[in-house]
C-alpha positions as CSV (number, residue, x, y, z in Angstrom):
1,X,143.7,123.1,29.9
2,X,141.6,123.9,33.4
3,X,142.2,121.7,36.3
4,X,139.9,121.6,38.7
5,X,137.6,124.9,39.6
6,X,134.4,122.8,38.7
7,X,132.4,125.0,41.5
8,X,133.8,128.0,40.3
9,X,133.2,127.1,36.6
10,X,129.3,126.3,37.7
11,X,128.7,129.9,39.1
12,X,129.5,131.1,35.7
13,X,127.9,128.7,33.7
14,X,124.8,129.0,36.0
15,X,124.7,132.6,35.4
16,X,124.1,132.0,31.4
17,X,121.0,130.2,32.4
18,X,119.1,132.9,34.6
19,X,116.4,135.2,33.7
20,X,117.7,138.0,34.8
21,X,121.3,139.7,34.3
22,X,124.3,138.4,36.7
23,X,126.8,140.7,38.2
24,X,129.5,138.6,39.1
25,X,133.0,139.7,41.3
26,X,136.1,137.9,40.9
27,X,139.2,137.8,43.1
28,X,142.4,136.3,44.4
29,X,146.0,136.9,44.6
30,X,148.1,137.5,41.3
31,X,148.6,134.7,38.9
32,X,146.0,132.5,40.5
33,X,144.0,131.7,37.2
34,X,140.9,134.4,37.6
35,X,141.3,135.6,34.0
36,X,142.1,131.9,32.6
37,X,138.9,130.8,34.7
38,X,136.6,133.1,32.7
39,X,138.2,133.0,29.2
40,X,138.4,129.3,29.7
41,X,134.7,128.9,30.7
42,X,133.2,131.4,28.1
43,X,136.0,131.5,25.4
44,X,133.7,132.5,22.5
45,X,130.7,133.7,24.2
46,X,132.1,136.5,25.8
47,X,130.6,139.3,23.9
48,X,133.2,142.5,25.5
49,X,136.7,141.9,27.2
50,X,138.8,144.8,28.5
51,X,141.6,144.8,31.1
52,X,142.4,147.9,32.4
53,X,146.3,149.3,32.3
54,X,149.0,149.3,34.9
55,X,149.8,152.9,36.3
56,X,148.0,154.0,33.1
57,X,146.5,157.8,33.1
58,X,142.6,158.4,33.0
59,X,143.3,159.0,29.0
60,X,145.4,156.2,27.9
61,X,142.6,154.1,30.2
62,X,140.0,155.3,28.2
63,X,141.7,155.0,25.2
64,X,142.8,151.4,25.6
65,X,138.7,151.1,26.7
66,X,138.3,152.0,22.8
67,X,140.4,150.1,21.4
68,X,139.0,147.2,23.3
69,X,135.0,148.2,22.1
70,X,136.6,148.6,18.2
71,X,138.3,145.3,18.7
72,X,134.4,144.2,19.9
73,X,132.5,145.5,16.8
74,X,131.1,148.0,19.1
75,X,129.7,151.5,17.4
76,X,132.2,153.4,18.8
77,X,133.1,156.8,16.2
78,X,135.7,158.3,19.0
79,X,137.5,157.9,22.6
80,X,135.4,158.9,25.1
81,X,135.7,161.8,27.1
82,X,134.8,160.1,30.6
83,X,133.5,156.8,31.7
84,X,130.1,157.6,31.5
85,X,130.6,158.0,27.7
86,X,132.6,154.6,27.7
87,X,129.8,152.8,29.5
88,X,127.4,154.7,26.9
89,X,128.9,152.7,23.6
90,X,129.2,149.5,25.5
91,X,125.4,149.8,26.1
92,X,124.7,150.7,22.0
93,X,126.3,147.6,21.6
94,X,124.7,145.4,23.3
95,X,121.4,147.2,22.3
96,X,122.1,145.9,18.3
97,X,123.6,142.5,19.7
98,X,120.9,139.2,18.8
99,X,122.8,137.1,21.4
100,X,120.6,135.8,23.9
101,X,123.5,136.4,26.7
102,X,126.2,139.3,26.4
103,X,128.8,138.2,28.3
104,X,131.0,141.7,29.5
105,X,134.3,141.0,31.5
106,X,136.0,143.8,32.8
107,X,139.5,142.8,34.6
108,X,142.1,144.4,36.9
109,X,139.5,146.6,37.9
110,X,141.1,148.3,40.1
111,X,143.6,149.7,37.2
112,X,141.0,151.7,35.9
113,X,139.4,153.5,38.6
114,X,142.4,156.1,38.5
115,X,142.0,159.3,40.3
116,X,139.2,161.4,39.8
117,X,138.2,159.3,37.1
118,X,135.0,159.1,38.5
119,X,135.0,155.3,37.4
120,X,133.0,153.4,40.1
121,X,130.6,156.2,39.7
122,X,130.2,155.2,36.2
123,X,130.0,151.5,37.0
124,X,127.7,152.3,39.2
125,X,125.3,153.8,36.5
126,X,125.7,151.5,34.0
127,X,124.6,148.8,36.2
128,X,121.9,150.5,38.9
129,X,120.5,152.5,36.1
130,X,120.5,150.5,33.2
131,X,122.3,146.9,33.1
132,X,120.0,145.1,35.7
133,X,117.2,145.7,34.6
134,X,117.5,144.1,31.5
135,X,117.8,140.2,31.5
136,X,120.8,139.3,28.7
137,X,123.8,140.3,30.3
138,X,126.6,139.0,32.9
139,X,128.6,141.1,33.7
140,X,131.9,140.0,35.5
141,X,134.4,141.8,37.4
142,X,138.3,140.9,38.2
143,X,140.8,142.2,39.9
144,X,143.8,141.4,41.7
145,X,144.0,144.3,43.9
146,X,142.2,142.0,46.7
147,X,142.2,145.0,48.9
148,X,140.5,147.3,46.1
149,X,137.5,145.0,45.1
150,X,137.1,143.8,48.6
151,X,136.3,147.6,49.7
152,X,134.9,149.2,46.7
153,X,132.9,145.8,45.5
154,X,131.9,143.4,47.5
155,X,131.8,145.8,50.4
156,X,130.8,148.6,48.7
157,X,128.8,151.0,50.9
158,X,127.5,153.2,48.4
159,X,125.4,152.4,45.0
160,X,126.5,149.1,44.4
161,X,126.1,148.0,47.9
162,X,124.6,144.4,47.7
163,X,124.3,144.3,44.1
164,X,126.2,141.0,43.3
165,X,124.6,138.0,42.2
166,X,127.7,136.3,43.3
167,X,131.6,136.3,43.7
168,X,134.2,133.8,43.8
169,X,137.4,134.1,45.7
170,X,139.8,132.1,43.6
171,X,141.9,130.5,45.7
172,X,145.5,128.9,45.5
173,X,145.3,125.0,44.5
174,X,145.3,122.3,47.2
175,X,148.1,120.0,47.2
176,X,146.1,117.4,45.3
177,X,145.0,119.6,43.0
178,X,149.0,120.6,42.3
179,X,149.4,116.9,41.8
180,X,146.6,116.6,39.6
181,X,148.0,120.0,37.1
182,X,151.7,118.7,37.4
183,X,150.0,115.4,35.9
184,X,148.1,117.1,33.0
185,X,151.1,119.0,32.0
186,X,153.2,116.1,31.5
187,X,155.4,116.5,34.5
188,X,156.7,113.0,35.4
189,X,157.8,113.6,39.0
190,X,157.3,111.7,42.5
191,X,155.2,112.9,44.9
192,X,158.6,113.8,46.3
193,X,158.8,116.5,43.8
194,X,155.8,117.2,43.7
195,X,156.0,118.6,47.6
196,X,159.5,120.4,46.9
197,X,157.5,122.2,44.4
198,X,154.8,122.7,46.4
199,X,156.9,124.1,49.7
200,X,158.5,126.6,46.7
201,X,156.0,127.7,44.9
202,X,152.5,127.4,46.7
203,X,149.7,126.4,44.9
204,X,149.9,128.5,42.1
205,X,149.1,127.3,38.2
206,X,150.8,129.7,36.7
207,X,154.1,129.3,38.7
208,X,153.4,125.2,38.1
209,X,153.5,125.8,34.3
210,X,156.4,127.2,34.3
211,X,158.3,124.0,35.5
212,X,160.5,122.3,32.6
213,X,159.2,118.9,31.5
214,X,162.8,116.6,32.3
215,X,164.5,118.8,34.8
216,X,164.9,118.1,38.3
217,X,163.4,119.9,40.8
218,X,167.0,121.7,41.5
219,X,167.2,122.9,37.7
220,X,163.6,123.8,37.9
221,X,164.5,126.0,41.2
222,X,167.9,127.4,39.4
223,X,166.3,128.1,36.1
224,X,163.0,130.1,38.1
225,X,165.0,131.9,41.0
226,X,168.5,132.0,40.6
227,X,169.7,132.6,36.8
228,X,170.2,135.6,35.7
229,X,166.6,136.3,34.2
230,X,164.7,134.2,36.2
231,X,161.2,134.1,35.5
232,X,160.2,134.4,39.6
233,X,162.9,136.2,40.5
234,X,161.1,139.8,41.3
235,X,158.0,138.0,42.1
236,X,157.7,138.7,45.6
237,X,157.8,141.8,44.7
238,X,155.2,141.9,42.3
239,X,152.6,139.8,44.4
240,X,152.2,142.7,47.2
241,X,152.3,145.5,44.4
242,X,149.7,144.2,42.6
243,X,147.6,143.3,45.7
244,X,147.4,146.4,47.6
245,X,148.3,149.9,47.0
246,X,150.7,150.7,49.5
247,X,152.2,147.3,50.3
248,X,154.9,148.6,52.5
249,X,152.9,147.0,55.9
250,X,151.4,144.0,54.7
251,X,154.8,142.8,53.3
252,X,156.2,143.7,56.8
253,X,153.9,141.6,58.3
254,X,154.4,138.6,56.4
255,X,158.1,138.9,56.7
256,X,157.7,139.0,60.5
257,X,155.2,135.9,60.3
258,X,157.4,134.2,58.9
259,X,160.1,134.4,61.2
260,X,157.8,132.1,63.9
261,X,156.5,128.9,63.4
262,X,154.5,129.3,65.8
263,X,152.4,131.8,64.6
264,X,151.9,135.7,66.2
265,X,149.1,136.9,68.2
266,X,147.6,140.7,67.1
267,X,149.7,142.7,69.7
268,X,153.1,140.8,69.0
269,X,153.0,141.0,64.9
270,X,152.2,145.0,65.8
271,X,155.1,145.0,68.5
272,X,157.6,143.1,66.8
273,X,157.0,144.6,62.9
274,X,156.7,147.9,64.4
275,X,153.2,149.0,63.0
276,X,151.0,150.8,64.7
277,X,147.4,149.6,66.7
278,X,145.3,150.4,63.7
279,X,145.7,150.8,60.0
280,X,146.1,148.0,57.7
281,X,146.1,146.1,61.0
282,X,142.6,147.2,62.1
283,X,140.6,148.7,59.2
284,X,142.3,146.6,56.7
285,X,142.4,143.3,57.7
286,X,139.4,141.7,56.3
287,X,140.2,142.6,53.0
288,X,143.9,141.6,52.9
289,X,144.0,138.5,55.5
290,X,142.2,136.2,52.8
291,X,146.0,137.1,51.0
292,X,148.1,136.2,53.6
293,X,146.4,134.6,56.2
294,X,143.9,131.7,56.7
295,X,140.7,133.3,57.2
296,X,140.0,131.5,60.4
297,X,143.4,132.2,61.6
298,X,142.8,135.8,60.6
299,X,139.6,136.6,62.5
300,X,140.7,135.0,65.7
301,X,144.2,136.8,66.0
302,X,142.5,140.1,65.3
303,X,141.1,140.0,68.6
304,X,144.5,138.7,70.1
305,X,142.9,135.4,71.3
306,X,145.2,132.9,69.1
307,X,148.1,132.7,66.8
308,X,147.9,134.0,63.0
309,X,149.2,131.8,60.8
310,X,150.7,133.1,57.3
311,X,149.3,131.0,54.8
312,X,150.9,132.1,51.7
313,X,153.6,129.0,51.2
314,X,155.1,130.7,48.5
315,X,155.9,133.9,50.4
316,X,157.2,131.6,53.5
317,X,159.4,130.2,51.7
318,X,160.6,133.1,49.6
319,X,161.3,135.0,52.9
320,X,163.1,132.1,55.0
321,X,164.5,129.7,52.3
322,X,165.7,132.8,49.8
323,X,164.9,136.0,51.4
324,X,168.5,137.6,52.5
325,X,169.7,137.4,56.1
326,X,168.8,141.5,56.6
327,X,166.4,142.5,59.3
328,X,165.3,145.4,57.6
329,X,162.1,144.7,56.2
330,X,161.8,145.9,52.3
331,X,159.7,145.3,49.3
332,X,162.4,144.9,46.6
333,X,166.0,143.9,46.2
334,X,167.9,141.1,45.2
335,X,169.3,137.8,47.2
336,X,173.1,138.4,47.1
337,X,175.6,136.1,44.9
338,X,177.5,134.6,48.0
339,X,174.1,134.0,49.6
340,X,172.7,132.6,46.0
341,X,175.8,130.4,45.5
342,X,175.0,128.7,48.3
343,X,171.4,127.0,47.8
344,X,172.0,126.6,43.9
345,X,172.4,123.2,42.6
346,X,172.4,120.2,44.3
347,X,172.4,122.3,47.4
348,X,169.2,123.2,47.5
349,X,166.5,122.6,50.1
350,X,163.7,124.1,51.7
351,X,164.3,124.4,55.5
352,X,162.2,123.4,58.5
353,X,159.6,126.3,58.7
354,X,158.8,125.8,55.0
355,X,157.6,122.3,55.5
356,X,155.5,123.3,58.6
357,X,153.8,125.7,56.5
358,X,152.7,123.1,53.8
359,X,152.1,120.7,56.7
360,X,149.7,123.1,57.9
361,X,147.9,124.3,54.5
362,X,147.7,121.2,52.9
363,X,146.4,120.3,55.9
364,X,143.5,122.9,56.4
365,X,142.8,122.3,52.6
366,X,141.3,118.5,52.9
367,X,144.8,117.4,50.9
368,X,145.6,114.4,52.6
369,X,145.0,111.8,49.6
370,X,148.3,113.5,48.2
């Protein structure tokens, strides 16, 4: 069941209704709903799906590209050799096809443009050269790699610069809008709970759904960060892999935002997470600040004239709440069993800085009737 996205579901719904073909971009932070939004909006009338493959080679991506055109109906007598050859059965397809709208979505995106695959190259041809100058299809793009589609997308300065039609950043739910999901999956809980939740777990749906139906919000918290296979225990780790490709930096920088209320200017986040004055701090930041940061927040402190703000609740309060005491900054790793102990059970809470965080994006997000 979708909750809420009605703007996001009328961009592609609109784009069934247009005369010409749609070239849609997709994109938000992992396990924010982008590939439920599209399946959910077109279920049967998406006439090709692939999803590219983690760490997968240029061959096992092409081959898994085959699979996906057999699974299709597509004409498709061998794996293609490159993506040109890929893009060439997708087109036969869609050439025999009678529907008036082909709907092709191609997620995780960035999984398939491995190197020297020449992918974007071949995207580029299959849409400059042949796909927009018909009028029956939409084709959609999604990826989580913010930092990936950002540059090579929506800011691409090559072939497909200003091509899109449209793109929707998919953003995390608004406290309301977590009140409105726990609801419609049958969560009976105060709006007590309902802000525990949300100073844990951010607005994320997919993290929501994962909360038990009858347990309390400390068995909910034990069950998805403390047992021994938790379900969100090596999430934090996941989220900055999956969003950029060396997520070494930006993880510093959220772990040293997180240390301040308050907020960092430009030159004391670089100072005191001991990056340098350019990088992913410079060249970077407009693609991964919609991550991390709020965007106004963002573009003011990158010229040093106000505090930045780390929006991401869930990280803030994975990093102070159950991050471990060590000031060495690091990706991966686990919280240890006397610190665990400790905040399990009826013990738990979520400490000040946590609570000024949803304070401040429920806040910014027009969430007050919650």
């Amino acid at each position: 069941m979708l909750v809420s996205r009605q703007r996001e579901q009328e961009i592609l719904r609109n784009s069934l209704k247009e005369e010409q073909s749609s070239f849609i971009a997709i994109y938000g932070r992992r396990r924010v709903g982008k590939t439920f939004l599209v399946r959910e909006t077109f279920g049967d009338a998406i006439f090709f799906s692939h999803t590219g493959i983690a760490d997968g080679t240029l061959k096992l991506q092409l081959k898994a590209f085959y699979d996906s055109a057999v699974t299709a109906g597509c004409d498709a007598p061998k794996v293609p050799k490159d993506w040109i050859e890929a893009f060439s059965i997708l087109k036969q397809s869609v050439m025999k096809s009678r529907r008036r709208k082909k709907v092709i979505f191609l997620d995780e995106l960035s999984w398939m443009d491995t190197p020297r695959s020449h992918f974007l190259t071949a995207l580029e041809f299959f849409w400059n050269g042949w796909a927009s100058g018909r009028k029956d299809i939409v084709l959609i793009v999604c990826a989580s790699a913010t930092s990936w589609i950002m540059d090579n997308i929506v800011h691409n300065k090559g072939g497909l610069h200003n091509r899109l039609n449209d793109q929707i950043q998919l953003n995390p739910f608004t406290l309301k809008e977590c009140e409105e999901l726990a609801r419609a999956n049958g969560l009976k809980t105060d709006r007590q709970d309902i802000l525990q939740y949300y100073m844990a777990l951010g607005g994320i749906p997919y993290y929501w759904k994962l909360l038990e139906r009858g347990a309390s919000t400390a068995q909910n918290f034990d069950r998805l960060f403390f047992t021994e296979n938790a379900r969100l225990r090596d999430e934090y780790e996941y989220l900055y892999a999956s969003l950029f490709k060396k997520p070494e930096p930006y993880v510093a920088i959220v772990s040293t935002l997180a240390k301040k209320k308050s907020g960092m200017t430009r030159l004391e986040l670089i100072t005191a997470a001991h990056l340098t004055n350019s990088g992913v701090t410079t060249k970077n930041s407009g693609s991964w600040s919609s991550a991390v940061l709020s965007a106004a927040a963002a573009s003011m402190a990158n010229r040093g004239r106000m505090p930045s703000i780390s929006s991401s609740t869930a990280s803030h309060c994975f990093i102070s709440a159950l991050w471990p005491t060590n000031p060495r900054i690091r990706i991966s790793g686990c919280i240890p069993r006397a610190r665990r102990r400790s905040i399990r059970g009826r013990d738990w809470h979520l400490n000040g800085s946590a609570c000024s965080t949803v304070s401040r994006s429920a806040g910014s997000s027009g969430s007050r009737g919650c």
